[in-house]
ZAZASE-221361 format. One record per atom (N, C-alpha, C, O): y, z, x; residue in one letter; chain. Coordinates in steps of 0.2 Angstrom, whole numbers, plus 5000, padded with zeros to 4 digits. Layout:
<atoms>
<atom <Y,Z,X>,a,A>
...
</atoms>
This chain:
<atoms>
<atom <4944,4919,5000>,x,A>
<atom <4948,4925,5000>,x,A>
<atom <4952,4926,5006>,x,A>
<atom <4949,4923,5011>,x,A>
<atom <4958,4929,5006>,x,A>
<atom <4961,4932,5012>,x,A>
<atom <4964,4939,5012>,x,A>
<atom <4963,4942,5006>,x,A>
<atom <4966,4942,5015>,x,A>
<atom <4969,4946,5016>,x,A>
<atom <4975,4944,5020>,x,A>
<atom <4976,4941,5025>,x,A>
<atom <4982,4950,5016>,x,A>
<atom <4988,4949,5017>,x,A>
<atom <4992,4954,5019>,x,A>
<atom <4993,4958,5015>,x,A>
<atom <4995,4957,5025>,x,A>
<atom <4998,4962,5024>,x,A>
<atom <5004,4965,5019>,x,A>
<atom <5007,4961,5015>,x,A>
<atom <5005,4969,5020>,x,A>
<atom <5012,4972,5014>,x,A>
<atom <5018,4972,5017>,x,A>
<atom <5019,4976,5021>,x,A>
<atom <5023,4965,5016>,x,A>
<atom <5027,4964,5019>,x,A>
<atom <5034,4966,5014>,x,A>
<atom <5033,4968,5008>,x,A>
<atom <5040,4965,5016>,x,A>
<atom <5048,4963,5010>,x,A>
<atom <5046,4960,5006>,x,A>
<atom <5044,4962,5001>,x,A>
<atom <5043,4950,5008>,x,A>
<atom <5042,4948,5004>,x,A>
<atom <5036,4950,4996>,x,A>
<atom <5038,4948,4991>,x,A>
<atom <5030,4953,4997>,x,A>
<atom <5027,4952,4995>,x,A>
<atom <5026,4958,4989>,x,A>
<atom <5022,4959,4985>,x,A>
<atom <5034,4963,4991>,x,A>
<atom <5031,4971,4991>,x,A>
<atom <5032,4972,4982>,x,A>
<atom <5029,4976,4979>,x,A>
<atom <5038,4967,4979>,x,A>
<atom <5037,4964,4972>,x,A>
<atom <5031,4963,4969>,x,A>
<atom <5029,4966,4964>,x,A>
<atom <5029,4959,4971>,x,A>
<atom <5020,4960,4970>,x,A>
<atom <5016,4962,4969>,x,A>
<atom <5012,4963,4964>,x,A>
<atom <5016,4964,4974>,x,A>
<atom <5013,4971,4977>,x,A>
<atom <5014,4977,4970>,x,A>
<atom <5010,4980,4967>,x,A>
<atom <5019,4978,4968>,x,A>
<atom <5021,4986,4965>,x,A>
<atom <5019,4982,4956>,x,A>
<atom <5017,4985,4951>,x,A>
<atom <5021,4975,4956>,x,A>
<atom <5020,4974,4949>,x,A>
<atom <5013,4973,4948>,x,A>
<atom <5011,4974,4942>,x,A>
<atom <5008,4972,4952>,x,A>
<atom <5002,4972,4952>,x,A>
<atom <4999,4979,4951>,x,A>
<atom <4994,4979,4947>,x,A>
<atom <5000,4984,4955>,x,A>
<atom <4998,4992,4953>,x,A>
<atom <5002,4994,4946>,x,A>
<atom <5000,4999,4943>,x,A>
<atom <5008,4991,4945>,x,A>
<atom <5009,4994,4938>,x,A>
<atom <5007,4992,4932>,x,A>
<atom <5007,4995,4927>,x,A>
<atom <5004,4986,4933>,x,A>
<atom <5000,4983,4926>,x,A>
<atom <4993,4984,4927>,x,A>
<atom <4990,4983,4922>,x,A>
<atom <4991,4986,4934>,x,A>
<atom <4981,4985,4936>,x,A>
<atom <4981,4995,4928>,x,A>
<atom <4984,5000,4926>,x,A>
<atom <4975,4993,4927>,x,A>
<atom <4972,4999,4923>,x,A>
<atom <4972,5005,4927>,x,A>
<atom <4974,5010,4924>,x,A>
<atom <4970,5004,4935>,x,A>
<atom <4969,5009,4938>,x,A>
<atom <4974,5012,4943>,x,A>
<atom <4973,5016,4947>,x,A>
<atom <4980,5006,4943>,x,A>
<atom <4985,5007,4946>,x,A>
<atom <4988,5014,4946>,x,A>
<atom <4985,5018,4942>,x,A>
<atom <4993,5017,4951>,x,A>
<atom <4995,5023,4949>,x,A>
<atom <5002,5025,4956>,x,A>
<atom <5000,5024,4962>,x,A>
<atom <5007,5027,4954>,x,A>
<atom <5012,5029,4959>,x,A>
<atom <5009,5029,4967>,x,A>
<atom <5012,5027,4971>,x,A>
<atom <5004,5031,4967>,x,A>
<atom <5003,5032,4973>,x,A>
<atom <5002,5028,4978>,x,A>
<atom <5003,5029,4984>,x,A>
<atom <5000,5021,4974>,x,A>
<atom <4998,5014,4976>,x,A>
<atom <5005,5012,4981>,x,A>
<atom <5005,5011,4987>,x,A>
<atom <5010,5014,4975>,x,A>
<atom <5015,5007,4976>,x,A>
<atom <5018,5008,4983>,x,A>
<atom <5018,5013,4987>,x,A>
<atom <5022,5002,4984>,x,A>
<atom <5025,5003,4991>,x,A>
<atom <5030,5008,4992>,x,A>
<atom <5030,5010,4998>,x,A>
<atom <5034,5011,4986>,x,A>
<atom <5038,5017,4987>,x,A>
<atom <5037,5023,4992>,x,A>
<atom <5040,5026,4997>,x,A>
<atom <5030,5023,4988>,x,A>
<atom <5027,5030,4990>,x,A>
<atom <5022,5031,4999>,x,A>
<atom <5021,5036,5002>,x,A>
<atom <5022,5023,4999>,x,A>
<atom <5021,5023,5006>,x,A>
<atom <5027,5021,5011>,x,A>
<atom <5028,5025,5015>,x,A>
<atom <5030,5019,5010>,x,A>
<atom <5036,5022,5013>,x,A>
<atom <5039,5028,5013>,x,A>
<atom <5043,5028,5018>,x,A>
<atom <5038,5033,5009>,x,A>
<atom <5038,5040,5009>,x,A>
<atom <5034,5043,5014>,x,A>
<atom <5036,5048,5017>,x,A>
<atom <5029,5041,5014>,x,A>
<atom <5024,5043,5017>,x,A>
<atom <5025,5042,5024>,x,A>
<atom <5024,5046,5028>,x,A>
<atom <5026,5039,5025>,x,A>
<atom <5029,5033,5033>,x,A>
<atom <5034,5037,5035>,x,A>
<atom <5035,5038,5041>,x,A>
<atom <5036,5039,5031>,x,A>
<atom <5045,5043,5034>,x,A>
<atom <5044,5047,5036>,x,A>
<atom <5047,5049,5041>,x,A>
<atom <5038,5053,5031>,x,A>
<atom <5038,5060,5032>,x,A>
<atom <5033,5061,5037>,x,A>
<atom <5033,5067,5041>,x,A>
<atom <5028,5057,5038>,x,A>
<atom <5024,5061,5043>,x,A>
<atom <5022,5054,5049>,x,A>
<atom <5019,5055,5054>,x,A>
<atom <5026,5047,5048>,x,A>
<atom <5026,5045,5052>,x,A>
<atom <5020,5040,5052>,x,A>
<atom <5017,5041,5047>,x,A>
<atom <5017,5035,5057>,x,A>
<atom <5010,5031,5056>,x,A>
<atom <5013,5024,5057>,x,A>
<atom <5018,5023,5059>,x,A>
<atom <5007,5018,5056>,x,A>
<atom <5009,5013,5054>,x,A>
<atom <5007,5009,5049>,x,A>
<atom <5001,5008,5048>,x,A>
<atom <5012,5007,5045>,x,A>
<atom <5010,5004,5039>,x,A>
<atom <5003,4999,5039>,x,A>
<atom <5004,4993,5042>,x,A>
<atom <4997,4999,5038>,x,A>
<atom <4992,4996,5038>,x,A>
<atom <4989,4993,5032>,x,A>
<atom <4984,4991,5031>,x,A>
<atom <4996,4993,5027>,x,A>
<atom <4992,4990,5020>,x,A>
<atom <4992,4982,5019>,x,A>
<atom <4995,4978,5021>,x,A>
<atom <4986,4982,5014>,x,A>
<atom <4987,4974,5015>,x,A>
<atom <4983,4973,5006>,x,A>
<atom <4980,4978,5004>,x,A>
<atom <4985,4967,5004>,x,A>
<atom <4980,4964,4999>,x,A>
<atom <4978,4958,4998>,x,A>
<atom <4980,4953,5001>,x,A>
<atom <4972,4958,4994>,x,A>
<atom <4968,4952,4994>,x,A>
<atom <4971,4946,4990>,x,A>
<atom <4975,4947,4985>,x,A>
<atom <4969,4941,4991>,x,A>
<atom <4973,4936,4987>,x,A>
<atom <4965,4932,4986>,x,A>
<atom <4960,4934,4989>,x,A>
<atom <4965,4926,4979>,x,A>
<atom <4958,4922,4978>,x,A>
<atom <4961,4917,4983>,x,A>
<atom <4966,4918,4986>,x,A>
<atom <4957,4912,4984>,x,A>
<atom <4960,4905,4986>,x,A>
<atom <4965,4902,4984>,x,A>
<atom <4969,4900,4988>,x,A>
<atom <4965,4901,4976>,x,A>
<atom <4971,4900,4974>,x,A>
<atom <4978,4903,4973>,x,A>
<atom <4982,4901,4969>,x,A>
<atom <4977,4909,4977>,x,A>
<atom <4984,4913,4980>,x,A>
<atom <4983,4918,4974>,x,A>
<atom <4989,4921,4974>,x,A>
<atom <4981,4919,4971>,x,A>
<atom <4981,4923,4964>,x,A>
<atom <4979,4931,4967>,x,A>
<atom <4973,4931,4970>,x,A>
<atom <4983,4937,4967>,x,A>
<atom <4980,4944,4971>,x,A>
<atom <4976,4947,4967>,x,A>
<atom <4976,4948,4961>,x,A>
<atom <4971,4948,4970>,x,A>
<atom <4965,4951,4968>,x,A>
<atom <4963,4959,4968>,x,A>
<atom <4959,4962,4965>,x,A>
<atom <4968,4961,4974>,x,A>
<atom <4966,4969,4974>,x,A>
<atom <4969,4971,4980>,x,A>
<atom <4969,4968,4985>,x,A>
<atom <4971,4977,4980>,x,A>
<atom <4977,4980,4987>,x,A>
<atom <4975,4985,4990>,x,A>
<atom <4971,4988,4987>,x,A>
<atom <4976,4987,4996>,x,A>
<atom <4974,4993,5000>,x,A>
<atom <4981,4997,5002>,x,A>
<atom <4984,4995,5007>,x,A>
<atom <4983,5003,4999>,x,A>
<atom <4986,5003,5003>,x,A>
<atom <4982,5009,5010>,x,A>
<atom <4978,5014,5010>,x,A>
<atom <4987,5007,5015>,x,A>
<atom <4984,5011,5020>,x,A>
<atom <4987,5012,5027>,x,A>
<atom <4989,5007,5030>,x,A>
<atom <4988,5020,5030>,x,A>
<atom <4992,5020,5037>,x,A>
<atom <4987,5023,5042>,x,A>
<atom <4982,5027,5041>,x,A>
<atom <4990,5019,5047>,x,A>
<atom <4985,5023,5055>,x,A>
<atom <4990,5028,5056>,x,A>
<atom <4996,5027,5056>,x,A>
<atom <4987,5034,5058>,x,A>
<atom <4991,5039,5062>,x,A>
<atom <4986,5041,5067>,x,A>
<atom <4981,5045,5066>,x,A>
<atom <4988,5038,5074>,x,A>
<atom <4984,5040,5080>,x,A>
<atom <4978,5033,5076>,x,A>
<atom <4979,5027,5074>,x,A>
<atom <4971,5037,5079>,x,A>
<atom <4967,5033,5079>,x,A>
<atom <4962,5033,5071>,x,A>
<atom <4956,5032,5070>,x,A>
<atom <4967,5035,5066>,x,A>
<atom <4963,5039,5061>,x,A>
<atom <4968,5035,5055>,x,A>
<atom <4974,5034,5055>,x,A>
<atom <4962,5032,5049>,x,A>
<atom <4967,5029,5044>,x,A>
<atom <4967,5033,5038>,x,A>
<atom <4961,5034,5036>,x,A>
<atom <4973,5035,5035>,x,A>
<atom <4974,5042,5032>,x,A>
<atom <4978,5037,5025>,x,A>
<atom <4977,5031,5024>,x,A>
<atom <4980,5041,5020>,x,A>
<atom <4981,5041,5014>,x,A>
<atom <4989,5043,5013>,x,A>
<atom <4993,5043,5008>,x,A>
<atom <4990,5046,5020>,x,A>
<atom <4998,5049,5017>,x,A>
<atom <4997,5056,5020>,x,A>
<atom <5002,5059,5023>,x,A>
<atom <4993,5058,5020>,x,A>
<atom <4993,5063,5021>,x,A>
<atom <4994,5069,5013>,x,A>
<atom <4990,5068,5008>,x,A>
<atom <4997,5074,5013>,x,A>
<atom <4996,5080,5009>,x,A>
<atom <5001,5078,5005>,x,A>
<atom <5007,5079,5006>,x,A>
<atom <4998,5073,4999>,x,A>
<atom <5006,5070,4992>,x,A>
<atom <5009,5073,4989>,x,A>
<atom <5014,5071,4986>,x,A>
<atom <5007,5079,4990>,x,A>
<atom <5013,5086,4987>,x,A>
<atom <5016,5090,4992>,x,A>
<atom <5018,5095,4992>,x,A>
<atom <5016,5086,4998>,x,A>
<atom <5021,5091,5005>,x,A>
<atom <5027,5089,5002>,x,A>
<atom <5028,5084,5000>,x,A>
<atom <5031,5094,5001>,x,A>
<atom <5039,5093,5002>,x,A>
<atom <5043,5091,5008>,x,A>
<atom <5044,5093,5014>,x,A>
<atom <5047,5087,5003>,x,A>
<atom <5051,5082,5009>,x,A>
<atom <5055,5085,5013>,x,A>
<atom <5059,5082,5017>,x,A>
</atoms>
């Protein structure tokens, strides 16, 4: 296995894999982390897994703000 960060290239991927997984859900996708990035700011720290055979196996998303890796912060703050 590897791990991949969340790039332009990958971020199709990336959002159709959280919209088909069962327990996918908005808050996954990269939209939403983008949103997140804007509003309160951080560094995008998402990445996903791939098998060997390049096939994604499972995603994290996730941002540093300061020394602390957070979720977004409060997902009903107003923009």
């Amino acid at each position: 296995m590897k791990m991949e960060p969340l790039t332009a290239e990958n971020r199709l991927e990336w959002n159709t894999f959280v919209d088909t997984h069962a327990y996918g859900w908005w808050w996954h996708r990269a939209e939403w982390l983008g949103y997140c990035l804007a509003f309160k700011g951080g560094v995008n720290r998402s990445f996903l897994v791939r098998a060997n055979d390049g096939a994604m196996l499972a995603l994290c998303p996730v941002i540093q703000e300061g020394d602390r890796f957070e979720g977004g912060g409060d997902p009903l703050a107003v923009p």
